[in-house]
C-alpha positions as CSV (number, residue, x, y, z in Angstrom):
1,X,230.6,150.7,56.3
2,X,233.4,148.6,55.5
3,X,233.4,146.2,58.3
4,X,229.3,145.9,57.2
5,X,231.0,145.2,53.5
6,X,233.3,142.3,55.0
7,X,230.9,140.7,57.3
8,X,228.4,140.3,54.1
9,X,231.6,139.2,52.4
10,X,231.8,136.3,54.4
11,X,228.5,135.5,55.0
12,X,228.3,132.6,52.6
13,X,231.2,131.2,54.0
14,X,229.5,131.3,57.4
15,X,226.4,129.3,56.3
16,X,228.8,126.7,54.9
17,X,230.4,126.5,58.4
18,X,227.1,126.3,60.0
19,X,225.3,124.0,57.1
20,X,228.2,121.8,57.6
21,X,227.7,121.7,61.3
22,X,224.0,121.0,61.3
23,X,224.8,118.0,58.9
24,X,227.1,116.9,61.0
25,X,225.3,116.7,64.4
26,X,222.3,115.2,62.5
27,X,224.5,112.4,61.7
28,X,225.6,112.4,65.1
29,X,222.2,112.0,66.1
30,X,221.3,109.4,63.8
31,X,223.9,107.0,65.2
32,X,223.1,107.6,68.1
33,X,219.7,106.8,68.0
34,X,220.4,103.6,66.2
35,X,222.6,102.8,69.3
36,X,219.8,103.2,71.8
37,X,217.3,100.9,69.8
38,X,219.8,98.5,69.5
39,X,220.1,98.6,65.9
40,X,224.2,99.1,67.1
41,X,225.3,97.9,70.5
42,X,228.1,97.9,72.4
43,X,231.6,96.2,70.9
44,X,230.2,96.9,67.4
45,X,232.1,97.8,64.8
46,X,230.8,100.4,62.4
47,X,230.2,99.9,59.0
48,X,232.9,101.4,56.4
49,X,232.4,105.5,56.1
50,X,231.7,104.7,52.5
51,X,228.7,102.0,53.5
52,X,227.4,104.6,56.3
53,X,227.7,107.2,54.0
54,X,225.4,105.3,51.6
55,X,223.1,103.9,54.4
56,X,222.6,107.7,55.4
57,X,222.6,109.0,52.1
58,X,225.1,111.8,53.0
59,X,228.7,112.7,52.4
60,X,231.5,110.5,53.9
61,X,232.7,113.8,55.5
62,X,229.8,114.5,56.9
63,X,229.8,110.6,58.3
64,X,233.3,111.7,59.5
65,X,232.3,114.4,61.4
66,X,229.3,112.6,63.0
67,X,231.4,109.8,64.8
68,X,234.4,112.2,65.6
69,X,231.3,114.3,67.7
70,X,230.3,110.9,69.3
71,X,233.8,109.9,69.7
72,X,234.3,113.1,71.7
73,X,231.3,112.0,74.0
74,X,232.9,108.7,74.4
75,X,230.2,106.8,72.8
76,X,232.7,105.8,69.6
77,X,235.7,104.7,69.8
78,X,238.8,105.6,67.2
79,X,241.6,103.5,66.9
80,X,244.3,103.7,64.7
81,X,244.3,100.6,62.0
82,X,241.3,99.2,63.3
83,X,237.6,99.7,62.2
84,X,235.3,102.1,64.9
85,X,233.5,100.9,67.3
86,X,230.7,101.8,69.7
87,X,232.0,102.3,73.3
88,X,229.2,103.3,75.0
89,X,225.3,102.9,75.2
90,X,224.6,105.7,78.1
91,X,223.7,109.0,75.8
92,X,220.5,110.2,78.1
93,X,217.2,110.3,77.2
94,X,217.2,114.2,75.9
95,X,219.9,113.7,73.3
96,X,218.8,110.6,71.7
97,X,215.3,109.4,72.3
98,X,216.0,107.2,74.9
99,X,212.6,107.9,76.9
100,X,210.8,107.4,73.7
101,X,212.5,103.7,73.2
102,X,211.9,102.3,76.3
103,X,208.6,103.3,76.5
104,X,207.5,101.9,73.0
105,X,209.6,98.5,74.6
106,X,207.3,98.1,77.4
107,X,204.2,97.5,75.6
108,X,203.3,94.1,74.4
109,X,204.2,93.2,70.2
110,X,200.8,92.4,69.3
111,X,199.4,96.3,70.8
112,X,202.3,97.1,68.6
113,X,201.2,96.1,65.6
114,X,197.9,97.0,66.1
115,X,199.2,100.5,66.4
116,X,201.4,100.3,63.5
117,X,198.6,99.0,61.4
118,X,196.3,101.9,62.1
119,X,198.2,104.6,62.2
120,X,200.5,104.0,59.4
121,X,197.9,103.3,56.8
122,X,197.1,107.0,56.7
123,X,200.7,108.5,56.8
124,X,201.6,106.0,53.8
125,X,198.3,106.9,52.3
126,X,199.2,111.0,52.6
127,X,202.9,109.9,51.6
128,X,201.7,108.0,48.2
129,X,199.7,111.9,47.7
130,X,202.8,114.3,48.5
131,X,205.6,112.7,47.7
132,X,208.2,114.4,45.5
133,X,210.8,113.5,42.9
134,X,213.8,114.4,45.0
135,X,212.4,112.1,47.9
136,X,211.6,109.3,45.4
137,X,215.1,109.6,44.2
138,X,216.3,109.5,48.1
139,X,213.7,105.9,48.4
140,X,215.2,104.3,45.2
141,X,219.3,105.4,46.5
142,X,218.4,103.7,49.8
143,X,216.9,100.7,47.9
144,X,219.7,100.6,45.9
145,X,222.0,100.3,49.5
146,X,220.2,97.5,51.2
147,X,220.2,95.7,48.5
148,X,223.9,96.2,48.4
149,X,223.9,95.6,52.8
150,X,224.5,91.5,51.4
151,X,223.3,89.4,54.8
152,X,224.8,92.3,57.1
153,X,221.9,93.5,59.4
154,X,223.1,96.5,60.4
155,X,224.0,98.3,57.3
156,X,220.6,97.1,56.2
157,X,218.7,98.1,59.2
158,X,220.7,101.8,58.9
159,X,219.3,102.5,55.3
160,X,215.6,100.5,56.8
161,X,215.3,103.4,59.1
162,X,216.0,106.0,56.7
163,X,213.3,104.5,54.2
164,X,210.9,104.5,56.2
165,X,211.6,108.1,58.2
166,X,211.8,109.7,54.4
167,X,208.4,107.6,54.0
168,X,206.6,108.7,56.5
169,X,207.9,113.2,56.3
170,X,206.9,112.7,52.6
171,X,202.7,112.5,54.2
172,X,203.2,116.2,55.0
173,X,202.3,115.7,59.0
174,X,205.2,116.2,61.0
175,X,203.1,114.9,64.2
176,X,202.2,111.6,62.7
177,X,205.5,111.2,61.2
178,X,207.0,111.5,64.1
179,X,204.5,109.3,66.1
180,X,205.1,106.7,63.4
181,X,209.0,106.8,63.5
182,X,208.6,106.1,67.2
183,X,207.0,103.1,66.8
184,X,209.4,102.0,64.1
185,X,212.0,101.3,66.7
186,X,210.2,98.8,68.8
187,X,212.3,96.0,69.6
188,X,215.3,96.9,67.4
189,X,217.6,94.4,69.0
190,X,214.9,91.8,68.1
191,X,214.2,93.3,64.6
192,X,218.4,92.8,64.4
193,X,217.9,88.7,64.9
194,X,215.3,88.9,62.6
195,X,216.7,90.6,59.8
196,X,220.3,88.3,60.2
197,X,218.1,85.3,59.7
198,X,219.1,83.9,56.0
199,X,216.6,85.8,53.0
200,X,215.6,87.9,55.5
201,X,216.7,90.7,54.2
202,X,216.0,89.8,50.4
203,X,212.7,89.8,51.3
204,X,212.2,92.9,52.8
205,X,213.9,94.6,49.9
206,X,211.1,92.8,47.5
207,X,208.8,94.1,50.1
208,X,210.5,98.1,49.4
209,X,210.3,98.1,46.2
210,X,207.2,97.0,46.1
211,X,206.2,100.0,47.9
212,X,208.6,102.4,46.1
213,X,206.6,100.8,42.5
214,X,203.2,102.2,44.3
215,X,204.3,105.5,45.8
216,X,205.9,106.2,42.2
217,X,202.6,105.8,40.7
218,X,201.2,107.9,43.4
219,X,198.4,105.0,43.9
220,X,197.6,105.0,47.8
221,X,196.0,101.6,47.6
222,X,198.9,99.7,46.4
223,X,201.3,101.4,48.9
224,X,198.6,100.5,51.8
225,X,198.7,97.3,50.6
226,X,201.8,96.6,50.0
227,X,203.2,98.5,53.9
228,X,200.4,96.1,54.9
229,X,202.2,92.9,53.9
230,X,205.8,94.5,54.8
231,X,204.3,95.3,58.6
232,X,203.1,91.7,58.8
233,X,206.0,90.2,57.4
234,X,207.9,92.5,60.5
235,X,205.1,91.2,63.0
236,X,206.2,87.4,62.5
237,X,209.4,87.7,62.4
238,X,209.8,90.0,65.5
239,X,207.3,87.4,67.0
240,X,209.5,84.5,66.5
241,X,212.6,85.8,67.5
242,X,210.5,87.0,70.9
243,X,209.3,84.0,71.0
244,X,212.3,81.9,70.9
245,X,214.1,83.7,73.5
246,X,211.5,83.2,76.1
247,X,211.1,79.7,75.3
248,X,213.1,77.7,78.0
249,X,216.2,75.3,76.6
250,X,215.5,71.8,76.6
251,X,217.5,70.4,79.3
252,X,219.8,67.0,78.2
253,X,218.8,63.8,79.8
């Protein structure tokens, strides 16, 4: 009986160990996943733990924890007096969605878009219906740290993916969400050119809170509409950027 007494003694203890672990490898997996979209590529350094902490909406320990998990995968790297980096971009396809990410790459931006248009009207529709106070609160924290991101792309694009993940789980349909959230990462290292192009990311943000002001109300239309002109603001930038890389240089003379 009073080895029953102890374990139950330490049981809450345990679930802090194990909380604390989850949160932890779900940061782990975050970064990870921005890595293999291209959102973070090789060489880069990470944001502050303080900025990633804010961009992830979690604890800086938690943060901590994360990258020293990927830094014992050789994926980050730790140095010392010197801000961390990402070392690798080979994570395989089970532990990071890496199947997912090149398959969404290999179809063309326009089918894309097309895609995103019709399926994400709904989930934003549902989302607008269900969503809570807490995740409301979560949207207008994350707001609050892009607008903070200045002209850096990547913390913006961290917090971006956050938004719109806590967006689309607040429509109550794990399978859509998930669909949706797949097709969020198409072209991430071209999203990245995008989003460092000057007012770029000022005008997303008017585009969020645009969409925060509707899903507050709870008024489905004027979320719809307003993810409409967000996904077509993506579509042209995404489309110019494409384009301009595949557009031959002008040769001198």
């Amino acid at each position: 009986m009073r080895d029953d007494v102890s374990v139950l003694d330490h049981l809450p203890a345990l679930r802090d160990v194990v909380s604390r672990r989850t949160a932890r490898d779900v940061v782990a997996d975050k970064i990870a996943r921005l890595i293999v979209s291209g959102v973070l590529q090789v060489g880069d350094q990470l944001p502050s733990e303080r900025d990633l902490a804010a961009a992830l909406h979690v604890s800086r320990e938690t943060v901590r924890g994360g990258i020293q998990s990927l830094a014992a995968r050789g994926v980050i790297e730790v140095s010392q007096g010197t801000r961390t980096r990402v070392a690798a971009a080979d994570l395989g396809s089970s532990k990071a969605g890496l199947y997912e990410t090149r398959k969404i790459n290999s179809y063309d931006i326009e089918t894309i878009h097309a895609a995103r248009k019709t399926v994400e009207r709904p989930v934003v529709s549902a989302a607008a219906e269900h969503i809570t106070g807490q995740e409301m609160a979560l949207l207008r924290d994350l707001l609050a740290a892009q607008r903070a991101a200045g002209d850096d792309p990547v913390r913006f694009l961290i917090s971006d993916r956050e938004f719109h993940l806590t967006i689309y789980r607040a429509s109550r349909n794990p399978a859509l969400a998930d669909f949706v959230s797949d097709l969020y990462t198409y072209m991430m290292a071209y999203r990245r050119k995008a989003v460092a192009r000057p007012g770029a990311i000022a005008a997303s943000c008017r585009d969020h809170e645009a969409i925060v002001a509707g899903l507050a109300a709870h008024d489905a239309p004027s979320v719809v509409a307003a993810f409409d002109i967000h996904l077509d603001r993506i579509y042209a930038t995404t489309r110019g950027i494409i384009d301009a890389d595949r557009t031959p240089p002008i040769r001198a003379g």
